[in-house]
C-alpha positions as CSV (number, residue, x, y, z in Angstrom):
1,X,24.3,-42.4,-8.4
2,X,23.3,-41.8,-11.9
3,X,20.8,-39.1,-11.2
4,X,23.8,-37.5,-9.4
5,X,26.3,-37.6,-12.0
6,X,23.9,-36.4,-14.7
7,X,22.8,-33.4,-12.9
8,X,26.3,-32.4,-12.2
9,X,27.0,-33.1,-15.9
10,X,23.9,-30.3,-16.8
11,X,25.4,-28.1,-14.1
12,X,28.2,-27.9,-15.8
13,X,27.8,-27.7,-19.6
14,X,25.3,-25.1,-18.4
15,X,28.1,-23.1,-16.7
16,X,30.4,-23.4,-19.4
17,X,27.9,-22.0,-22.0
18,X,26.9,-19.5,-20.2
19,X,30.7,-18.5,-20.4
20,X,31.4,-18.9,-23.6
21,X,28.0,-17.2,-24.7
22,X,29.7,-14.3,-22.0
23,X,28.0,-11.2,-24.6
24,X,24.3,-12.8,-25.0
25,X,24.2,-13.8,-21.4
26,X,24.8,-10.5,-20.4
27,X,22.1,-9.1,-23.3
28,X,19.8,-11.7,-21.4
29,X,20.8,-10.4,-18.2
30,X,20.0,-6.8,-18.7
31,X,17.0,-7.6,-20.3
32,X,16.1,-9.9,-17.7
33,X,16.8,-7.1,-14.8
34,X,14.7,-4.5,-16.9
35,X,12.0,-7.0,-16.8
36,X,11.7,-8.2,-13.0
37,X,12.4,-4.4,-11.7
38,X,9.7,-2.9,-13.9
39,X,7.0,-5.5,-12.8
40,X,8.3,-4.9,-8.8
41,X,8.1,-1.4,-9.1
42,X,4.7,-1.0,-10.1
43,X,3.7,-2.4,-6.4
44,X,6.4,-0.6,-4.3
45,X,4.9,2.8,-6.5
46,X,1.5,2.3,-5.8
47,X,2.3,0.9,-1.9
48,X,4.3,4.2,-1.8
49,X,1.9,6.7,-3.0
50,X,-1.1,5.4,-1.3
51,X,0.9,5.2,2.2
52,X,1.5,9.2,1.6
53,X,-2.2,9.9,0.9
54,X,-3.0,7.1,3.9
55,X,-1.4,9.4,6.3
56,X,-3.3,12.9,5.2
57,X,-6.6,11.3,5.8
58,X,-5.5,9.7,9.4
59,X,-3.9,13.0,9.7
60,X,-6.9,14.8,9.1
61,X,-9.3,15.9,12.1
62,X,-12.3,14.4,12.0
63,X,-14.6,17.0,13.6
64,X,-13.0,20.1,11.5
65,X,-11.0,21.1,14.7
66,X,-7.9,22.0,13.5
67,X,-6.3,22.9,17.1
68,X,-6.3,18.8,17.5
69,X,-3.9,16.5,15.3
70,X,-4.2,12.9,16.6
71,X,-2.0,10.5,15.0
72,X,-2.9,7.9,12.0
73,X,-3.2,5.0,13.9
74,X,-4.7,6.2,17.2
75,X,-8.0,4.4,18.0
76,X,-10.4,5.8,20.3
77,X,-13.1,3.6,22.3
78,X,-15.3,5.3,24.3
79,X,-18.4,5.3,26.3
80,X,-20.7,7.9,26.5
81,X,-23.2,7.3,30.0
82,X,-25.3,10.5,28.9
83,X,-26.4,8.6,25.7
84,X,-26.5,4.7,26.9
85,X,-26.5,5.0,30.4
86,X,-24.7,5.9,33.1
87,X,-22.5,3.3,34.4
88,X,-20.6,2.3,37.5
89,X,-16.6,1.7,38.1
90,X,-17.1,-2.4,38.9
91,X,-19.3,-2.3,35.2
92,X,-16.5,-0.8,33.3
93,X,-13.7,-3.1,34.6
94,X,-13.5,-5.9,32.5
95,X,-13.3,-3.9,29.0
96,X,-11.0,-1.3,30.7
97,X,-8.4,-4.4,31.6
98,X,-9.2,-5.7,28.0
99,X,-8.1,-2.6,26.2
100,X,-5.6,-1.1,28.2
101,X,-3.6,-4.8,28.0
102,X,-5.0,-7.9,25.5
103,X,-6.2,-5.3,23.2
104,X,-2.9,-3.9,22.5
105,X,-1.5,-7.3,21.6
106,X,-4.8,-8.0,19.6
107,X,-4.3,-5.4,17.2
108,X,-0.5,-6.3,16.2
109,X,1.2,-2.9,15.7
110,X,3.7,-1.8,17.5
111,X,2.5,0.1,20.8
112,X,3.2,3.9,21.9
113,X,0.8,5.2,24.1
114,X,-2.2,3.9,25.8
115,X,-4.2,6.6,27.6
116,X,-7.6,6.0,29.8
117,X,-9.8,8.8,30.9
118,X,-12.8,8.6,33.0
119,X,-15.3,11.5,33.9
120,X,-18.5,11.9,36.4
121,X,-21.6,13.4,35.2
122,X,-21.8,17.6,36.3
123,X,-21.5,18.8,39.8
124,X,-22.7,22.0,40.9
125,X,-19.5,24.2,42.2
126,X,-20.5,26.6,45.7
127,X,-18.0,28.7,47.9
128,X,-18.1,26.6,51.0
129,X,-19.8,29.0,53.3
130,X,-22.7,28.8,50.5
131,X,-23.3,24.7,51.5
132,X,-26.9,25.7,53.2
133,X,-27.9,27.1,50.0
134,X,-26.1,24.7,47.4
135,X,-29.8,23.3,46.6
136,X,-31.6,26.7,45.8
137,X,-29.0,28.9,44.2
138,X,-27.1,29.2,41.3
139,X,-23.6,27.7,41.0
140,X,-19.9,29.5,40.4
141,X,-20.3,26.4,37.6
142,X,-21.3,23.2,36.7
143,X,-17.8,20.6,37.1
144,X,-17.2,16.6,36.2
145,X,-14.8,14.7,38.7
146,X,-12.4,13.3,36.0
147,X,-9.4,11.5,36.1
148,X,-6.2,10.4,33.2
149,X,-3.3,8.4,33.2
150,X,0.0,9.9,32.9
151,X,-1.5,13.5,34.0
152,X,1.7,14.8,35.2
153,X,3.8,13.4,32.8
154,X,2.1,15.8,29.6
155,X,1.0,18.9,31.8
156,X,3.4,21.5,33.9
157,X,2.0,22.8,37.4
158,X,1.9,26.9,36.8
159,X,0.4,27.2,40.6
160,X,0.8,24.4,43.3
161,X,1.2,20.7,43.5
162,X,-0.9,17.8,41.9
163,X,-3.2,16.2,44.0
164,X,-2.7,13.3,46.3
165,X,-5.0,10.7,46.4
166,X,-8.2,10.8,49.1
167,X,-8.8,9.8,52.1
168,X,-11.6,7.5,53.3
169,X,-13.0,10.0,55.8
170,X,-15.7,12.1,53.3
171,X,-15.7,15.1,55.8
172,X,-11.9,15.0,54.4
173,X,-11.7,17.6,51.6
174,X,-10.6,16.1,48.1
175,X,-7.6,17.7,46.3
176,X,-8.1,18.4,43.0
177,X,-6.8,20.4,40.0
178,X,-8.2,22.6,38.0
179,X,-7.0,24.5,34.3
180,X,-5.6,27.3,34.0
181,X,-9.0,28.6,31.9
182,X,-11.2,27.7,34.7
183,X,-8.9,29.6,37.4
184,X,-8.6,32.2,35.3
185,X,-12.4,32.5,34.4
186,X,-13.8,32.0,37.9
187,X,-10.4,33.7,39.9
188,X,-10.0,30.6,41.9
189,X,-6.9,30.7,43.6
190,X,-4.6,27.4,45.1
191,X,-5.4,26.3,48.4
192,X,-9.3,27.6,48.6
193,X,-11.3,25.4,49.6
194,X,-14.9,24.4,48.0
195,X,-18.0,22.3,48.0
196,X,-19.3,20.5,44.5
197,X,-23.2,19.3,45.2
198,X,-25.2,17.3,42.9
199,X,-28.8,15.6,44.0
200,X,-29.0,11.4,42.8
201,X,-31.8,9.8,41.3
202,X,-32.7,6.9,43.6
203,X,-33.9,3.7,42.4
204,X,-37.2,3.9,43.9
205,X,-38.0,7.3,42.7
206,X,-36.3,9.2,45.7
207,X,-33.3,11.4,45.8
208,X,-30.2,11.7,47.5
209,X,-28.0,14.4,48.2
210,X,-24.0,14.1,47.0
211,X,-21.6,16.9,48.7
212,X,-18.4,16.6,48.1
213,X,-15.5,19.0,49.6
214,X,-12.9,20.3,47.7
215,X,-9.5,22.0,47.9
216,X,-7.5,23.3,44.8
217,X,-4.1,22.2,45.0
218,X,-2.6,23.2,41.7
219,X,-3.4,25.3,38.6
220,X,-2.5,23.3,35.7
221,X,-1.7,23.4,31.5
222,X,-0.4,21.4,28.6
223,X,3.0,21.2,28.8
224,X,2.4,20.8,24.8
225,X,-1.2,20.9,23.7
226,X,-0.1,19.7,20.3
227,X,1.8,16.2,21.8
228,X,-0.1,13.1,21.0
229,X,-1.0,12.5,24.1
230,X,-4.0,14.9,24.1
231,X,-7.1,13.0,22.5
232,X,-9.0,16.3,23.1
233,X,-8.7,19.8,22.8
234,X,-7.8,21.5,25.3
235,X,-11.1,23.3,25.9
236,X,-13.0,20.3,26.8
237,X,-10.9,20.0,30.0
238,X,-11.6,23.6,31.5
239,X,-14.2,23.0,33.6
240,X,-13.0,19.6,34.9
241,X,-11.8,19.0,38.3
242,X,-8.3,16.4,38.3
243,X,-7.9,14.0,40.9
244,X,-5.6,10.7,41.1
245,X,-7.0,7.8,40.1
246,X,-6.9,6.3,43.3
247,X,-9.3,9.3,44.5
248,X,-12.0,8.2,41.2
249,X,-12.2,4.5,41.6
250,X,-12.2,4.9,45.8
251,X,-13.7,7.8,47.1
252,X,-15.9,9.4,44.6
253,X,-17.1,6.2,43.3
254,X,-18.3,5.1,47.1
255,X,-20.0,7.9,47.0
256,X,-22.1,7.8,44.0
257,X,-24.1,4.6,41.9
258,X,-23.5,6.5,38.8
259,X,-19.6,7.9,38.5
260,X,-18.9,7.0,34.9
261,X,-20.4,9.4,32.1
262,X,-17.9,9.1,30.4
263,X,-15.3,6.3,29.8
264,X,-12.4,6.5,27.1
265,X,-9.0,4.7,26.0
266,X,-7.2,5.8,23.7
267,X,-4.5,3.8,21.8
268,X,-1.9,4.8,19.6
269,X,0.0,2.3,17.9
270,X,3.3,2.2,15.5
271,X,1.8,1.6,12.0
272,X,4.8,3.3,9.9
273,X,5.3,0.0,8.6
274,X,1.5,-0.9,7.1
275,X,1.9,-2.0,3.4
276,X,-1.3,-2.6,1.0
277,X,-0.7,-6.3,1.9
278,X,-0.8,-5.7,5.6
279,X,-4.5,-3.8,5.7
280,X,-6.3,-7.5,5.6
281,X,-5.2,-8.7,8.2
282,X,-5.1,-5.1,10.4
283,X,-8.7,-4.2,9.4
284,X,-10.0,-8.0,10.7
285,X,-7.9,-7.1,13.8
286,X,-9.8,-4.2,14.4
287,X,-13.2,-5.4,13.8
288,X,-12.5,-8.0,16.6
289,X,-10.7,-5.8,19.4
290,X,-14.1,-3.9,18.6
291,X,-16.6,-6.7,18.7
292,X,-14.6,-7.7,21.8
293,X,-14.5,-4.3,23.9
294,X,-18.7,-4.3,22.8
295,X,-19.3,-7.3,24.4
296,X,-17.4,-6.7,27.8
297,X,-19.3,-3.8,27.8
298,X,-22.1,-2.6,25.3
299,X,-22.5,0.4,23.7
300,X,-18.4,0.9,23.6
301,X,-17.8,2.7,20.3
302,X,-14.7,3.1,19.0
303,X,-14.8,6.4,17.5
304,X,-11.8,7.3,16.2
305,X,-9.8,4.5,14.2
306,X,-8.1,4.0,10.8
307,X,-10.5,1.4,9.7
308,X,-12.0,3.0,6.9
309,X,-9.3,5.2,5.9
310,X,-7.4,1.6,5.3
311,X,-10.3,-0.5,3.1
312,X,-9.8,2.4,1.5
313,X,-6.2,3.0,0.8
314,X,-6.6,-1.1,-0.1
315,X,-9.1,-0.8,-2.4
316,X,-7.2,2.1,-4.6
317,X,-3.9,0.5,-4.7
318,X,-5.2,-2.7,-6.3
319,X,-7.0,-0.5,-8.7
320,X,-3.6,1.7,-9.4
321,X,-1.7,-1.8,-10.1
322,X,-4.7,-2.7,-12.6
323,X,-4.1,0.8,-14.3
324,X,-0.4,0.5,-14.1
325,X,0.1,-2.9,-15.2
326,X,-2.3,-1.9,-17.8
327,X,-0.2,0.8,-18.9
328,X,2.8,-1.1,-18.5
329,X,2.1,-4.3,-21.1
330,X,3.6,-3.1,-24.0
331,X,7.0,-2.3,-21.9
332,X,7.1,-5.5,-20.4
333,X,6.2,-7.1,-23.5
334,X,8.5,-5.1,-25.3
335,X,10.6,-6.5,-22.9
336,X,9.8,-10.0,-23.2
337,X,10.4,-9.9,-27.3
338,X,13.9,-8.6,-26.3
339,X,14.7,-11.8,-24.2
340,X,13.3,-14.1,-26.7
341,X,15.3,-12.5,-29.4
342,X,18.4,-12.6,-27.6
343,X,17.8,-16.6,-26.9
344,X,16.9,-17.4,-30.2
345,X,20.1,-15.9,-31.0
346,X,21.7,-18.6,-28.6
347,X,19.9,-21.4,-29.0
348,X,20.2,-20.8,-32.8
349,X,23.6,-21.1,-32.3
350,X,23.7,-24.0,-29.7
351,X,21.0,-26.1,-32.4
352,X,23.8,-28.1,-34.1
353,X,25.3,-28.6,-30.8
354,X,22.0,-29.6,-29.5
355,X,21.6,-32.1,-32.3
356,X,24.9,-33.7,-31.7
357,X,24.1,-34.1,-28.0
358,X,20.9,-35.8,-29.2
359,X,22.8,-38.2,-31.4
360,X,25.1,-39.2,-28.5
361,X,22.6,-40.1,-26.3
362,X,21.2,-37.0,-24.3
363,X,17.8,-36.9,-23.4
364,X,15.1,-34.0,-24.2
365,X,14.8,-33.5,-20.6
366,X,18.6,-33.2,-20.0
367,X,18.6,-30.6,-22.7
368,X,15.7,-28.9,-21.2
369,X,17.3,-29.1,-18.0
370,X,20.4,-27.7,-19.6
371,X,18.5,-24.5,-20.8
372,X,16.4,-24.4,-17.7
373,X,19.4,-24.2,-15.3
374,X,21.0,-21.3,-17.7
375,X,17.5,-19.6,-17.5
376,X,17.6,-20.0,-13.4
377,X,21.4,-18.7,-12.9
378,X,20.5,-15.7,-15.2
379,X,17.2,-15.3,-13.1
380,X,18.6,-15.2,-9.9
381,X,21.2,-12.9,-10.8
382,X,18.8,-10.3,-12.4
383,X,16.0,-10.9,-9.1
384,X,19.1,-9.6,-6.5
385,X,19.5,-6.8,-9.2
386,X,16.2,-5.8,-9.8
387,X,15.2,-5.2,-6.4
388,X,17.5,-2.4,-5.8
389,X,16.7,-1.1,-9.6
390,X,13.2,-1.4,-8.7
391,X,12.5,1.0,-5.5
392,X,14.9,3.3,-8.4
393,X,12.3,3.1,-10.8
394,X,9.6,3.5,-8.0
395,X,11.3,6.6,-6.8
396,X,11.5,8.1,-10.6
397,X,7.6,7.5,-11.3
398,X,7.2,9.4,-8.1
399,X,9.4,12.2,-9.2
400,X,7.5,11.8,-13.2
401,X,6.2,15.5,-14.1
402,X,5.9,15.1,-17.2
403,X,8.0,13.0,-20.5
404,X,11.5,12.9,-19.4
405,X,10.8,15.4,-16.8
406,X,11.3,14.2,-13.3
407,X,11.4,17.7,-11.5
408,X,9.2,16.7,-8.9
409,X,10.6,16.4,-4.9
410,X,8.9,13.8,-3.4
411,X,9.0,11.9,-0.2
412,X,7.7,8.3,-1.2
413,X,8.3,5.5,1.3
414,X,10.1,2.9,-0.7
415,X,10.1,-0.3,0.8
416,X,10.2,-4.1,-0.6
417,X,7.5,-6.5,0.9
418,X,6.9,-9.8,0.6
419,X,4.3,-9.4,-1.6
420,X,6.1,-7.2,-4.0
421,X,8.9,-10.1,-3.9
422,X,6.0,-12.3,-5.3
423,X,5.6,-9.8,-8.1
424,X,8.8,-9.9,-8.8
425,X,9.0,-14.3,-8.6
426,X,6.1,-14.2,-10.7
427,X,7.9,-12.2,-13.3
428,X,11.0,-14.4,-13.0
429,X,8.5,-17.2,-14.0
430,X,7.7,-15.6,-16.8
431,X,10.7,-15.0,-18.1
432,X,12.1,-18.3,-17.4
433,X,9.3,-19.6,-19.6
434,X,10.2,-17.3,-22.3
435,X,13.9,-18.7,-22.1
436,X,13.2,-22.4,-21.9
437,X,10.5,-22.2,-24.5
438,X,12.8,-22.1,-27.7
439,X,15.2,-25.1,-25.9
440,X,11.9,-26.9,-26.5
441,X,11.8,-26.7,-30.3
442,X,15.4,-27.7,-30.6
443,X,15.6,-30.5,-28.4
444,X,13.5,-32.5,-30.5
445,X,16.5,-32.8,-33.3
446,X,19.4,-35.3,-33.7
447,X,21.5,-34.6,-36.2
448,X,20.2,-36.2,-39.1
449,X,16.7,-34.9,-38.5
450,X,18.2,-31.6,-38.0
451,X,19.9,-31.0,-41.0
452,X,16.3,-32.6,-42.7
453,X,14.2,-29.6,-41.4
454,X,17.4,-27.1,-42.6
455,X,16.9,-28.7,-45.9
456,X,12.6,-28.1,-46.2
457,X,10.8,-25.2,-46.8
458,X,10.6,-22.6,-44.2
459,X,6.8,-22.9,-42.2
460,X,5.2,-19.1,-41.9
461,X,5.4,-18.7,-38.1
462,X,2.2,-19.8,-35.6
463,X,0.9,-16.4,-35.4
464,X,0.6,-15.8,-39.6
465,X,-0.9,-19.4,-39.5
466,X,-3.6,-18.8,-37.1
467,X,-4.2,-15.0,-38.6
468,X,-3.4,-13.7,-35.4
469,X,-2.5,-10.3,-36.5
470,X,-5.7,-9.6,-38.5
471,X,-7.9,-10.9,-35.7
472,X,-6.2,-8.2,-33.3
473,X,-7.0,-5.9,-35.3
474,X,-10.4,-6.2,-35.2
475,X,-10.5,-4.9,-31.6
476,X,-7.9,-2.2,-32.3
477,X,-10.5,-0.6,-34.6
478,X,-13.2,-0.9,-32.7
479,X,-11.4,1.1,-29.7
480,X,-9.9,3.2,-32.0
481,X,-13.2,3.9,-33.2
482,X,-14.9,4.6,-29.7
483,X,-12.0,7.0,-28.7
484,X,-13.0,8.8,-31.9
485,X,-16.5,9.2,-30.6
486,X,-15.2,10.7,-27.3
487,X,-13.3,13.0,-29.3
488,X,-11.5,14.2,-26.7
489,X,-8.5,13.1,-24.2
490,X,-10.6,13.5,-21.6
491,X,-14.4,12.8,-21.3
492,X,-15.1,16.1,-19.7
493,X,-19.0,15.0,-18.8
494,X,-17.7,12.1,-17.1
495,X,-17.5,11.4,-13.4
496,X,-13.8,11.4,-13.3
497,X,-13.8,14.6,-15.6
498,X,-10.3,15.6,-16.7
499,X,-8.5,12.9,-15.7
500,X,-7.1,11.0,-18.8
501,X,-5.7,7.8,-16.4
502,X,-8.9,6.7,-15.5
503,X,-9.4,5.4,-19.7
504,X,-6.9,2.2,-19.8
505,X,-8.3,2.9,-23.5
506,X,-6.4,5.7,-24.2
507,X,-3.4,3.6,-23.7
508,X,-4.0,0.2,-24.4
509,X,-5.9,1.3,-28.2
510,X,-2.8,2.7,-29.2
511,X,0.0,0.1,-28.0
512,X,-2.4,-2.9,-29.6
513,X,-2.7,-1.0,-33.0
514,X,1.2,-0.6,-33.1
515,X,1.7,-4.5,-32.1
516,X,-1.2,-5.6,-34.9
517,X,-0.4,-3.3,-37.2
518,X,3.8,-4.7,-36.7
519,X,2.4,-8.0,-37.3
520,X,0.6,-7.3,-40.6
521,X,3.2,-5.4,-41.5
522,X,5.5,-8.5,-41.1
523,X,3.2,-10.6,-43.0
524,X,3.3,-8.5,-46.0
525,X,7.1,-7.9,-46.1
526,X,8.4,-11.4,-47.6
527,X,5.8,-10.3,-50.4
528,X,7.3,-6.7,-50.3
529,X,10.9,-8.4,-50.4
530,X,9.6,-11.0,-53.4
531,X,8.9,-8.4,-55.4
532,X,12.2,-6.1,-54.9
533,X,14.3,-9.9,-55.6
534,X,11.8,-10.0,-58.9
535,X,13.0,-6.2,-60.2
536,X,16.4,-7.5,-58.8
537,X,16.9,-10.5,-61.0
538,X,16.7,-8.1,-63.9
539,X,19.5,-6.3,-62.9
540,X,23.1,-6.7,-62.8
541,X,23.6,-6.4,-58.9
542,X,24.7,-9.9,-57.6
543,X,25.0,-8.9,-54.0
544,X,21.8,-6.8,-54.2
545,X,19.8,-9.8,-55.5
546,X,21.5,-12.0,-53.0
547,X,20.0,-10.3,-50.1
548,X,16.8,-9.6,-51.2
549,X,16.3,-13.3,-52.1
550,X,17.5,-14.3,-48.5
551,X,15.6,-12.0,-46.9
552,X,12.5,-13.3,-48.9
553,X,13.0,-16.7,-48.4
554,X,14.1,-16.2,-44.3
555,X,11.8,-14.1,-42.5
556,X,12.5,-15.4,-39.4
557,X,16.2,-13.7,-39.4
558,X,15.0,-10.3,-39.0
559,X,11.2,-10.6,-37.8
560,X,11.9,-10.0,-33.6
561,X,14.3,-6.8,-34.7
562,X,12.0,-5.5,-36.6
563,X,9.1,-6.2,-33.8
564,X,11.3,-4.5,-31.1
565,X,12.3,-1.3,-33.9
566,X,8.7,-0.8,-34.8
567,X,7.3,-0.9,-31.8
568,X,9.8,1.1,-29.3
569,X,9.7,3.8,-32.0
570,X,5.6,4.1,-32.4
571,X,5.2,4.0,-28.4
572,X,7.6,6.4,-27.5
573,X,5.8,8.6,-30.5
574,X,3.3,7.9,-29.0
575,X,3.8,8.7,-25.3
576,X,6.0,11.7,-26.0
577,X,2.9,13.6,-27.8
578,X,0.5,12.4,-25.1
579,X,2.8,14.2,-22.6
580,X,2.6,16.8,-24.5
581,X,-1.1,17.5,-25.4
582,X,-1.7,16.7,-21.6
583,X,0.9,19.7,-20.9
């Protein structure tokens, strides 16, 4: 019951501070917001700009053919029986059940389209009073039976009907359908009636004769050669001779040993949604759907996927958040500096209070708990703001021509993910941290040991003590100094020639020399201000010498001001002339 009542009794005094503090919690606030929304955007930017350039290479055809678009996450297995083997419809059975069903769950995208496509090896094509001579002359051409699911659904009938499947009878002619190239080419009209031949290796070194009648039933074309459906151009298909599926797997397959050259499936899936943190996990997927079809049936290749196109669109968004974090240190440290000054300023004022609470019995931990819970309430608060502030930010990098000129039009998918939430968590962390951090000094005081350290001398801050500012600028220099022997923004006999981003140096050098050089600076100025009180004391200005002694004596009063002035004004120099040298 204790514990009870004492965290209600933090909840509280941590409510009511945070009201009566109502101007620094909303400094805190702002600066908290600025904070967690820069860090998220730098992973919804990247996720963004990468996803655009993700979808131009998937978009991009493969075999230079620009008459055939296929869509970024279509995936293509196929079999090829001129190359591994030709292959029989009861071989092909077991990986074509896989991938037109399991496979499609296997992958975890959302599914559109699944298309399977078969094809016999070539058949010679003879007028059908020419059967007597099918084995000595030449042929009106060389034809595959092939077959494709949803045939009618994605091609229009500009002559006839579609075929009906078979009968068993094989003096039965087969009804097939032919392109409107072939009719064209050979003037084959609907309803004339044909005879494809072709002579079959036997096992024991014999042959066999396969004839096959025909009748043309329709003259077909693409109702839209462009749809998605089409994992081919439209070329490939002029010489083929359609029949149902039914007709493939029953009557030309009992009529040959060898039916499938050619075996495909073709899968499109939904993968709009893919972010940087998704490609893991899709690109194992896709290693095992392929490992799997292989071993149902060897030599299945799948040709056409967006495996590589996503290791790399993973690979260059981590190395974009390196760069942009990179670039983005001084900001978010900038950034922390604010939040740190603005707490100081409250906790300064809460020390006597924190004293007296000290004296009456609280306990460091309550006191940390007190701070901690004001840190949390503030955090929470700026994490439901930054998110929205965030994909704004995202959307202005995108939109970034130049400094302060965001004239370009863009069409950046902007979306929070998990992962960017963790960013953003991470960041909260951090800035809790910096909030609690200067509770922790102040908790350590009663009242009477309080107004003991007021009364002692002042203790140079930790960084002056451990020389911090003159050991940062020792690598300062030295990449000031190797930027001086590139001599030029851009290394133009480098392999990224031209392109300034790809030297963090070029950034970093000059936001560390501002921050070292702020620090010396700030080590030098009680000095400065000692010697302005000395030429002050021998003049008749009381208030002048009054302020130039307190500002000598208390560094600490003006120190993070200064920090912040100094170095917001020296990197926006900075970045403003680098804008303009790179324009």
């Amino acid at each position: 019951m204790k514990f009870v009542t004492r965290t209600l009794a933090i909840f509280a005094v941590a409510v009511r501070r945070l009201l009566s503090q109502r101007g620094l919690a909303l400094a805190t606030a702002v600066g908290l917001v600025a904070s967690i929304a820069l860090v998220m955007s730098v992973p919804l930017y990247t996720d963004a700009v990468y996803y655009s350039i993700l979808q131009e290479e998937l978009r991009s055809n493969d075999d230079g053919d620009a008459s055939l678009q296929r869509p970024p996450f279509a995936f293509m297995f196929r079999y090829v029986g001129s190359l591994y083997g030709m292959m029989e419809w009861d071989d092909i059975v077991q990986v074509d059940e896989y991938l037109s069903g399991a496979a499609v769950q296997a992958l975890g995208l959302p599914h559109r389209l699944t298309v399977r496509y078969a094809k016999t090896d070539n058949f010679r094509l003879f007028p059908t009073e020419d059967a007597a001579y099918a084995d000595v002359r030449d042929p009106l051409a060389w034809v595959n039976y092939a077959f494709v699911t949803d045939f009618d659904q994605y091609t229009t009938m500009i002559e006839g009907t579609y075929p009906t499947p078979a009968t068993a009878n094989p003096d039965d002619p087969v009804e097939v359908a032919i392109n409107e190239a072939m009719a064209q080419e050979l003037g084959l009209q609907v309803g004339e009636s044909f005879l494809t031949f072709r002579r079959v290796e036997l096992d024991n070194g014999g042959s066999r004769v396969v004839q096959i009648p025909i009748r043309i039933t329709g003259v077909w074309r693409a109702t839209n050669p462009n749809d998605e459906f089409w994992f081919y151009r439209q070329s490939v298909f002029d010489n083929q001779l359609f029949v149902p599926e039914a007709t493939f797997q029953g009557r030309i397959s009992g009529l040959l040993n060898d039916e499938i050259a050619q075996a495909l499936w073709y899968l499109i899936m939904d993968g709009d949604n893919i972010h940087a943190g998704d490609v893991g996990w899709l690109t194992a997927r896709i290693q095992q759907v392929q490992q799997r079809a292989a071993t149902l049936l060897t030599n299945t290749r799948l040709e056409v996927s967006p495996y590589d196109a996503l290791n790399s669109y993973r690979i260059s968004t981590r190395l974009l958040n390196v760069l942009l974090y990179a670039f983005s240190i001084p900001i978010v440290g900038l950034l922390l500096a604010f939040i740190g000054l603005v707490v100081s300023l409250a906790v300064n004022r809460q020390r006597n209070e924190i004293a007296v609470l000290r004296s009456r019995g609280a306990t460091g931990i309550q006191i940390l708990g007190i701070a901690a819970l004001e840190a949390l309430l503030l955090g929470a608060v700026a994490l439901a703001a930054g998110i929205p502030v965030s994909e704004g930010i995202s959307r202005i990098i995108g939109a970034t021509r130049s400094f302060l000129n965001f004239s370009v039009e863009n069409d950046l998918r902007v979306n929070m993910t998990l992962n960017t939430f963790r960013f953003g968590l991470v960041a909260l962390g951090v800035t809790l941290i910096a909030q609690v951090v200067p509770s922790l000094g102040a908790s350590r005081y009663t009242i009477v040991s309080y107004k003991q350290e007021q009364s002692r001398n002042i203790k140079p801050p930790w960084w002056q003590r451990a020389w911090l500012d003159i050991l940062l600028l020792i690598p300062a220099g030295y990449g000031a100094y190797l930027l001086q022997q590139q001599g030029t923004i851009a290394n133009m006999g480098a392999e990224n020639a031209g392109d300034p981003f790809a030297n963090p140096l070029l950034f970093l050098v000059p936001a560390l020399a501002a921050f070292s050089l702020t620090l010396f600076i700030l080590r030098i100025l009680p000095l400065i201000m000692k010697l302005i009180a000395w030429f002050a004391g021998r003049m008749n200005s009381v208030g002048f010498l009054l302020a130039t002694r307190y500002l000598a004596r208390d560094p600490g009063f003006y120190t993070t001001p200064l920090v912040l002035l100094i170095l917001t004004l020296s990197l926006s120099s900075f970045t403003a002339s680098l804008a303009q040298t790179l324009d």
